[in-house]
NUFI-386112 format. One record per residue (C-alpha): residue in one letter; x negated, y, z. Coordinates in steps of 0.2 Angstrom, whole numbers, padded with zeros to 4 digits, always signed. Layout:
N
AXYZ
...
END
This chain:
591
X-0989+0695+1391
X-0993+0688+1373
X-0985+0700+1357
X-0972+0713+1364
X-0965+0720+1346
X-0959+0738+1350
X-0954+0750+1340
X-0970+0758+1335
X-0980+0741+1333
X-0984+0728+1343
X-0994+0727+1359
X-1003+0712+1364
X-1010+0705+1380
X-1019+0690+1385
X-1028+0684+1402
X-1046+0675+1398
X-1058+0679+1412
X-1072+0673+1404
X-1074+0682+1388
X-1084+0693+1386
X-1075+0700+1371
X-1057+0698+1364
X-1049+0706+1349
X-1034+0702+1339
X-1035+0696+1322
X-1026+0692+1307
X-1018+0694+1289
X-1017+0712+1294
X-1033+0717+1296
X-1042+0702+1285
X-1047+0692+1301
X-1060+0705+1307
X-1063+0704+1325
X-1070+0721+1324
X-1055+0731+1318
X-1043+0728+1333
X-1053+0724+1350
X-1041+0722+1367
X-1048+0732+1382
X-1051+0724+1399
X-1041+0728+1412
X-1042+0722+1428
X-1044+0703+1434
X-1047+0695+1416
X-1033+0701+1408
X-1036+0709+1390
X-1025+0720+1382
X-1022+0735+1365
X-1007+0742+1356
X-1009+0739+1336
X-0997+0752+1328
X-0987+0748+1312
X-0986+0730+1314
X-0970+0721+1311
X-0961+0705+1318
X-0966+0690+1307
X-0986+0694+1307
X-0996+0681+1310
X-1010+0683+1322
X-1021+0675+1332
X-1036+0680+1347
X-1051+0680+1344
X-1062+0676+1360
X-1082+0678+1363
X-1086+0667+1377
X-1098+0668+1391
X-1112+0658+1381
X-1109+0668+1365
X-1098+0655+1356
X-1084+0664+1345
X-1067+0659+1347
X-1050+0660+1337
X-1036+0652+1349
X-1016+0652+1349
X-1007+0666+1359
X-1005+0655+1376
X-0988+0665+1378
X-0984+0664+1358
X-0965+0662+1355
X-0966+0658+1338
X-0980+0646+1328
X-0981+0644+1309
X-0984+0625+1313
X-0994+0618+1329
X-1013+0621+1320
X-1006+0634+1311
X-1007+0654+1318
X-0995+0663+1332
X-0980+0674+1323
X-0975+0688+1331
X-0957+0686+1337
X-0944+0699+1336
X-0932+0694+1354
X-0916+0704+1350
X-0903+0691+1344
X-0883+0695+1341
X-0875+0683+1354
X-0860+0688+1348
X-0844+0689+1360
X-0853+0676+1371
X-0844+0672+1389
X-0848+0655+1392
X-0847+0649+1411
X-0857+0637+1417
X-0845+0622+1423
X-0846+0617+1441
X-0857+0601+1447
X-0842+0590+1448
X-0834+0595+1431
X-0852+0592+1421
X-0853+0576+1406
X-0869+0577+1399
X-0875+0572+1382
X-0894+0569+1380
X-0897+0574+1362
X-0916+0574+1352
X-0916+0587+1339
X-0925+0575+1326
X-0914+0560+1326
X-0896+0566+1333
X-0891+0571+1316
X-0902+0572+1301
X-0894+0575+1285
X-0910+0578+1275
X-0918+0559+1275
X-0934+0570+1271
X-0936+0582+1285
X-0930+0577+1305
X-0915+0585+1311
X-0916+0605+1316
X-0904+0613+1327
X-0896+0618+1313
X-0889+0604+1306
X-0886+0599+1325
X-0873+0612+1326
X-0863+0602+1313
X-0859+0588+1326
X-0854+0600+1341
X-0836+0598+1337
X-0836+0580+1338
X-0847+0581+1356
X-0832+0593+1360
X-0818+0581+1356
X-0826+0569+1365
X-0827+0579+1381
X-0843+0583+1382
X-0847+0599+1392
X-0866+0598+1391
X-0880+0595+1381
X-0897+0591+1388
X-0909+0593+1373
X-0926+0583+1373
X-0941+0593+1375
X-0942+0608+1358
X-0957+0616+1361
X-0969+0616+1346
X-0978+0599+1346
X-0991+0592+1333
X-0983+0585+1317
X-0966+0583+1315
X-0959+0569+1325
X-0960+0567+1342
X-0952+0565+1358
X-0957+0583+1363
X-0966+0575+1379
X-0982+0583+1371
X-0982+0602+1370
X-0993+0611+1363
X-0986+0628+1362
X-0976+0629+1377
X-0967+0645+1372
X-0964+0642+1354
X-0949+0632+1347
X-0953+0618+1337
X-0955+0625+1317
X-0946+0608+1312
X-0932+0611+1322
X-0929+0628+1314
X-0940+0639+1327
X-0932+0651+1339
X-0920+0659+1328
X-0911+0643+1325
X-0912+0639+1345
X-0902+0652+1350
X-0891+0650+1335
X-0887+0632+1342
X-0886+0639+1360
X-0872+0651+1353
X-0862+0641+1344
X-0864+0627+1358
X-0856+0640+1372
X-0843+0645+1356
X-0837+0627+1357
X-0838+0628+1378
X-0853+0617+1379
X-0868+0621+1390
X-0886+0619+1386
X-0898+0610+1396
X-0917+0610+1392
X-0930+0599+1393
X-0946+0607+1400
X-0963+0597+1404
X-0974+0606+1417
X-0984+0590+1421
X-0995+0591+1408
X-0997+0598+1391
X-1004+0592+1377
X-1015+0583+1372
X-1016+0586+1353
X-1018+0605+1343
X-1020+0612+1361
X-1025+0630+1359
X-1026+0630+1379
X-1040+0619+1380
X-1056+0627+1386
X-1045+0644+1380
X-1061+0653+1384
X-1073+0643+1382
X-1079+0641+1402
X-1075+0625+1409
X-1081+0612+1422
X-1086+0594+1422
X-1078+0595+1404
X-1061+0600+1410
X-1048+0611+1401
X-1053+0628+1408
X-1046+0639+1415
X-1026+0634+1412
X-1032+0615+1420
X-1036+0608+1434
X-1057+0603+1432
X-1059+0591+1443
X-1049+0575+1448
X-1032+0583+1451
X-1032+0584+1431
X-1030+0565+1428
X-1012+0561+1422
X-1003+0544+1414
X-1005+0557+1398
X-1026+0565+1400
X-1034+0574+1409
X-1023+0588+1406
X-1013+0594+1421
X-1010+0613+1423
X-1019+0620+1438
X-1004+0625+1448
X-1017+0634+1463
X-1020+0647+1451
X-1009+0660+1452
X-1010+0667+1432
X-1005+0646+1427
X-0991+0648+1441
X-0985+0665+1433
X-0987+0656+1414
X-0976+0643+1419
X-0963+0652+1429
X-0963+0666+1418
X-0959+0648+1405
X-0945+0645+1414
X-0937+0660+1415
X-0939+0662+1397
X-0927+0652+1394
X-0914+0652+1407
X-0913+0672+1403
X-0919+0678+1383
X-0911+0660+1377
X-0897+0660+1386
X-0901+0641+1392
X-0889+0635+1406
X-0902+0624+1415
X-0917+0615+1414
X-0922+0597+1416
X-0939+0597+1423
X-0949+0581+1416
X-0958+0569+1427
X-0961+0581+1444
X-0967+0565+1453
X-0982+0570+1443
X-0983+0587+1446
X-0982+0586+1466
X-0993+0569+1465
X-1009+0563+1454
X-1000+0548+1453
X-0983+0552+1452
X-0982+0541+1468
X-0978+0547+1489
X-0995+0541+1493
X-0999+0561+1504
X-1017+0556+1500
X-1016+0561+1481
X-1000+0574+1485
X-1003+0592+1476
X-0996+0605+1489
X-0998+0618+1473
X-0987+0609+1462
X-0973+0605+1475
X-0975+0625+1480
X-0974+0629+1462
X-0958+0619+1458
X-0949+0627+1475
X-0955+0645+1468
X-0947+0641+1451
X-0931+0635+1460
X-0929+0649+1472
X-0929+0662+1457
X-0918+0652+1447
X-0905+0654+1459
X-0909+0670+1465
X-0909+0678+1450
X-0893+0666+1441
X-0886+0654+1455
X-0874+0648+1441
X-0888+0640+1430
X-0892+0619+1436
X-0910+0612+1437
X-0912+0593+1437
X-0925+0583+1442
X-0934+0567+1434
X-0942+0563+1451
X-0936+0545+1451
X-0942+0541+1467
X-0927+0542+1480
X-0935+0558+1490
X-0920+0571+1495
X-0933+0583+1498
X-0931+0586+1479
X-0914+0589+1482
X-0915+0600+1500
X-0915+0618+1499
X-0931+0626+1502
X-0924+0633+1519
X-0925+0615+1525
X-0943+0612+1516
X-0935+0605+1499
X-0939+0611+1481
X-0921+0615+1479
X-0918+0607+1463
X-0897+0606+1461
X-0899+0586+1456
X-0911+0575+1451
X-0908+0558+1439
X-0906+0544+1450
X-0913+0526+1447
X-0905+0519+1462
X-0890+0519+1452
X-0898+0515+1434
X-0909+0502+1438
X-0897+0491+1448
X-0882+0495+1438
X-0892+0491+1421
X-0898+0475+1430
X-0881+0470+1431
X-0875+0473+1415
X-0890+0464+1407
X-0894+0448+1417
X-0886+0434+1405
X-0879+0422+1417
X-0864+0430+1430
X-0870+0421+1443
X-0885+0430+1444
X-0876+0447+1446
X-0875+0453+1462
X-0859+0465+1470
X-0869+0471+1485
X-0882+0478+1474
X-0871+0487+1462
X-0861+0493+1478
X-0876+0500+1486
X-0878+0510+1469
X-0861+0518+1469
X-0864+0523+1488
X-0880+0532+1485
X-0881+0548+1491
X-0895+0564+1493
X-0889+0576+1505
X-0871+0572+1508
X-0869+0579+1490
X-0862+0566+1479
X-0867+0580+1462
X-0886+0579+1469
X-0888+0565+1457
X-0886+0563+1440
X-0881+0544+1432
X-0883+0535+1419
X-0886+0518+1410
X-0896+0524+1395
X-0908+0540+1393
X-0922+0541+1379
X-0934+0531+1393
X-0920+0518+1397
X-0919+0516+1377
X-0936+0515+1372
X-0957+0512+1379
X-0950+0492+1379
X-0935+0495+1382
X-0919+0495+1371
X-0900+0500+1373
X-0890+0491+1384
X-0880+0482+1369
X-0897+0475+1362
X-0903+0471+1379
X-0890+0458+1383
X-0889+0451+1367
X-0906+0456+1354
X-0902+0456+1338
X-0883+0456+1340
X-0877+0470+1347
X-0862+0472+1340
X-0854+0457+1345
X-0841+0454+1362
X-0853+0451+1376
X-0863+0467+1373
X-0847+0478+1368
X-0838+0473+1385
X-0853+0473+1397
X-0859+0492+1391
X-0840+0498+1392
X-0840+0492+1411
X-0856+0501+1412
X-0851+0517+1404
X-0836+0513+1416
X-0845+0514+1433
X-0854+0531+1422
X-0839+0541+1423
X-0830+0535+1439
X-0845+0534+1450
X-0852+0552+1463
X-0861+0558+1454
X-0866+0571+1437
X-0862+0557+1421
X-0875+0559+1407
X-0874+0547+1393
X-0889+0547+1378
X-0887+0551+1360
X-0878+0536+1351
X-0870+0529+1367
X-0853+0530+1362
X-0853+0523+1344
X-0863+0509+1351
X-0882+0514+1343
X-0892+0498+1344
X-0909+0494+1344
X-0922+0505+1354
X-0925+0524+1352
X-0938+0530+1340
X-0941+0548+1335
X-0941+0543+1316
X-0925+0536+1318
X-0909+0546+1316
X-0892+0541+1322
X-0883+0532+1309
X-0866+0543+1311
X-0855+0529+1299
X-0855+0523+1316
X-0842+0533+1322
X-0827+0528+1312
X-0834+0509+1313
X-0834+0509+1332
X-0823+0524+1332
X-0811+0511+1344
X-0824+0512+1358
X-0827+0533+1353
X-0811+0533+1360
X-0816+0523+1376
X-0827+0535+1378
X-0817+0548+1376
X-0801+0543+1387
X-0814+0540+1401
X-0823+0558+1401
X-0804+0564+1399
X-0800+0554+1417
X-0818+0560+1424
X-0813+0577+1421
X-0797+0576+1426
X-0788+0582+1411
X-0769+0571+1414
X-0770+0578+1431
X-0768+0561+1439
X-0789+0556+1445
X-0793+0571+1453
X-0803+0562+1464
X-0816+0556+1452
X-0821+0574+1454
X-0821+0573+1473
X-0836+0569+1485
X-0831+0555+1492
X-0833+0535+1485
X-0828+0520+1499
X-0833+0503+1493
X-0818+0493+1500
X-0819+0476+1490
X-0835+0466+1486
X-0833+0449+1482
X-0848+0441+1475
X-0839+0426+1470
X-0829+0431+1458
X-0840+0446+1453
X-0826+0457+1456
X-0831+0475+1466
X-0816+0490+1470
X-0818+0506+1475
X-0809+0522+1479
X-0814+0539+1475
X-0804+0555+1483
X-0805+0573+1485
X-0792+0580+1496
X-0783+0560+1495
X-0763+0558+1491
X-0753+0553+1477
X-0764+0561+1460
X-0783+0562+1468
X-0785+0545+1476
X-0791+0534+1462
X-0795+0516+1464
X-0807+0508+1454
X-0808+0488+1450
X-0822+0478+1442
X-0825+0462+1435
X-0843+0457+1432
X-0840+0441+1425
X-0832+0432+1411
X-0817+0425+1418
X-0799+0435+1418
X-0788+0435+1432
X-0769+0435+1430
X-0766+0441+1447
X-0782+0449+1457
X-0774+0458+1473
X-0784+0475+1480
X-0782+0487+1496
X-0774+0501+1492
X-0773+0516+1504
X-0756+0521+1502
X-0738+0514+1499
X-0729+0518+1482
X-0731+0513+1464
X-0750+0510+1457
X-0752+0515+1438
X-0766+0507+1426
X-0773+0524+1417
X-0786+0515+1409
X-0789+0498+1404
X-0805+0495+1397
X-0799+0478+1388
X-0787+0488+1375
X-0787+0481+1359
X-0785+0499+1354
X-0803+0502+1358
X-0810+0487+1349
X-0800+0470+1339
X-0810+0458+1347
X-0805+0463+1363
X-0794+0454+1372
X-0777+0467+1378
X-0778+0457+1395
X-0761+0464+1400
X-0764+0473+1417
X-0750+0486+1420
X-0747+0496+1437
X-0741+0489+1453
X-0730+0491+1467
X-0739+0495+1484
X-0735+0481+1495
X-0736+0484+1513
X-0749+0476+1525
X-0769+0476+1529
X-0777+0471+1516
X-0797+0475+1511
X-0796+0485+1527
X-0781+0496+1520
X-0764+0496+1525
X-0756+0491+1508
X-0759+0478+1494
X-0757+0476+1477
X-0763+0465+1462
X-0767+0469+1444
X-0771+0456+1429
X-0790+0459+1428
X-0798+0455+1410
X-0817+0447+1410
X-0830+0461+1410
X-0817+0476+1412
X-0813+0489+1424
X-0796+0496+1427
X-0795+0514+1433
X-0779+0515+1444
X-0769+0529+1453
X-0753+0538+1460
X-0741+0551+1449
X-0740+0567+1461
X-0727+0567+1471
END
């Protein structure tokens, strides 16, 4: 479909089963619809093979509906745009990926970094950032320990700023983030620095503005889009009237085909599908009465080729919604997704970071979090206390949350460490958002690029950041089991706001890993714990350094002796100095 460059010209293809005419038009032959007509084939499709044309021409199709009108629309299947209202480019696919042999990481080993091409690093205070300049700053997402980066929709969208929730083109790069070339440039250099590349893609909906998809042919009903929508009240989303019509099997093969695109030609790792509450529900809700059984087929269809064509590659869902179905393979009548972005750990976990008064925190709540689980798969769920919707529509970074204005200052710094803490010791796939670790404030805007002098000012809790993704991942060799499946929440005591947990693989000295936190602003010279086995306990991390940040208090909490009998349910004790608003993470040398 669309323009296949070869080495004689360039075939073209299009399906519009209401035309009665279609010809392809352009610079080439002075816009005349006359000079280049497309042959019907079978079942609306169109087609014709225009020798001696050259990647970089610009086209477009020209359409004559069934009432006569004349048409010039976007190629739907277009992978290059010279702007969102501008014409389609034909694309030339073959790309040097150089002495590429990246591996995709396992579930358990992934840290994800949610990036947006405009903001994350935007030299140029004239232009948003492209993935060019983005490759600049892979090194430091590298040193930090990042292994993943989940880009924020880039397909070409109207204007130059945006979120990307708004596609236009659906198969064309963004122009302002340096179009497809610059892409795959990124991806390279991303798998050079052993960092995967996750995509954002939005199936819900597309559009609304410069939406060459609209009425593509000029049929419609009850003033619907045509023939890529649905026409009737299956079209309504939070967005327009604008939902793809996932019954027909040419929008199902548009959007599969979408999703291969990238997984295969780009060399993309996964895919984070956007908002698929809405793409299986009008309403994004579990009311069956609204359900769309064509969209949840759809999703299932993309999964199952996905992983039968490259088993290594991870799709997420944003579901939201607590349904393992999302999760389940499709032999046990799920959509197969590998994980999905969990809000019963973000929502209770942010709750608890931001409620001003410690009293009103509640252990049993965060606990529950920790615990959650889709499948008997602790890597079925991605987690997180900021992402671009936690940051923004009213929302704002956890720092600003707790204290507006003054985010900077010690209450917000220690309560968003414990947070990014829980992150990286919790079940579950880490993700943290662009900015997280050098303490961006404020809320997210897409005309807003990180300020990076924040780095070396908070560089203190970079480091935090770091030395925690180096303990998720196991790099000392002594928490293998934050990599492990298993979490039991041994100590909850809502009194003191104090919660510990254990996380284990295979268990013994080097996987068991105990983690203890304190919720509130009091310190505790001596807090005893359970502990599983006998021996000598060693702090690895101690999120009260002053290393990490001066005002920080260096609450001396070093490693303890195991002292024998039950306690917290375990046969061995020991007790640790427990700084307010800190988590310790605690384990066993091997033996």
């Amino acid at each position: 479909m669309g323009a296949i460059l070869h080495d004689k010209g360039v075939a073209f293809r299009v399906w519009a089963p209401h035309a009665q005419a279609v010809a392809v038009v352009g610079p080439f032959n002075d816009w005349n619809p006359e000079a280049h007509p497309l042959q019907h084939e079978a079942d609306g499709y169109w087609a014709a093979d225009v020798p001696g044309l050259q990647a970089g021409t610009e086209y477009k199709f020209w359409l004559k509906g069934e009432n006569g009108q004349e048409l010039t629309r976007h190629d739907p299947y277009a992978r290059e745009v010279t702007h969102s209202a501008g014409n389609s480019v034909v694309h030339d696919p073959n790309f040097d990926w150089g002495d590429d042999h990246f591996e995709m990481p396992a579930w358990n080993e992934l840290v994800v970094y949610e990036l947006h091409v405009g903001t994350f690093y935007a030299p140029d205070p004239a232009r948003p950032g492209n993935f060019r300049d983005a490759i600049e700053k892979l090194g430091y997402l590298k040193n930090l320990g990042v292994n993943a980066v989940e880009i924020m929709p880039a397909t070409e969208f109207p204007g130059s700023m945006s979120w990307g929730y708004n596609p236009a083109h659906p198969y064309a790069i963004e122009t302002d983030y340096g179009g497809p070339l610059a892409f795959k440039e990124f991806i390279r250099a991303a798998h050079q620095h052993g960092i995967a590349v996750i995509l954002d893609v939005v199936y819900n909906h597309f559009g609304p503005g410069d939406l060459d998809l609209w009425q593509f042919d000029g049929w419609s009903e009850n003033d619907g889009g045509g023939i890529y929508f649905y026409n009737d009240w299956r079209a309504e989303t939070p967005w327009g009237h604008n939902r793809p019509d996932y019954g027909r099997p040419e929008v199902r093969q548009y959007i599969r085909d979408n999703a291969l695109l990238w997984l295969e030609e780009y060399r993309v790792d996964g895919l984070r599908a956007d908002a698929i509450a809405h793409i299986r529900n009008v309403d994004g809700t579990n009311d069956p009465a609204r359900d769309l059984p064509d969209g949840w087929s759809l999703m299932k269809w993309v999964n199952e080729e996905v992983h039968a064509r490259m088993p290594w590659k991870i799709t997420i869902a944003e579901d939201l919604l607590g349904n393992e179905y999302i999760t389940k393979t499709p032999g046990e009548g799920g959509q197969g997704f590998s994980t999905q972005w969990d809000s019963a750990f973000v929502y209770p976990v942010r709750e608890a970071l931001v409620t001003p008064n410690d009293q009103d925190r509640s252990m049993p709540a965060v606990a529950a979090a920790l615990t959650k689980v889709y499948n008997g798969d602790a890597f079925q769920r991605v987690i997180y206390t900021e992402s671009h919707d936690e940051v923004a529509n009213g929302k704002a970074r956890v720092t600003e949350e707790i204290m507006p204005g003054d985010a900077a200052s010690w209450f917000p710094k220690k309560r968003s460490t414990l947070g990014a803490a829980l992150v990286f010791t919790a079940p579950g796939i880490p993700m943290i958002f662009q900015g997280q670790p050098m303490l961006a404030d404020g809320s997210f805007s897409d005309d807003q690029p990180l300020d990076w002098a924040r780095e070396e000012q908070f560089g203190g809790l970079v480091h935090l950041y770091r030395d925690l993704i180096a303990l998720r991942r196991n790099y000392h060799g002594t928490t293998r089991g934050l990599l492990g499946q298993h979490i039991e929440v041994f100590h909850v005591n809502d009194d003191e706001k104090v919660l510990a947990f254990r996380r284990w693989d295979a268990g013994g000295p080097a996987d068991d890993t105990i983690v203890l936190c304190n919720f509130a602003d009091r310190g505790h010279d001596a807090y005893t714990i359970g502990l599983p086995t006998g021996g000598q306990w060693h702090v690895r991390f101690n999120s009260d350094w002053a290393g990490y940040d001066q005002e920080f208090g260096n609450f001396e909490s070093v490693g303890a002796g195991a002292e024998a009998g039950e306690y917290d349910g375990l046969p061995f004790a020991g007790t640790f100095g427990l700084a307010p608003y800190s988590v310790l993470i605690i384990s066993q040398d091997a033996e």
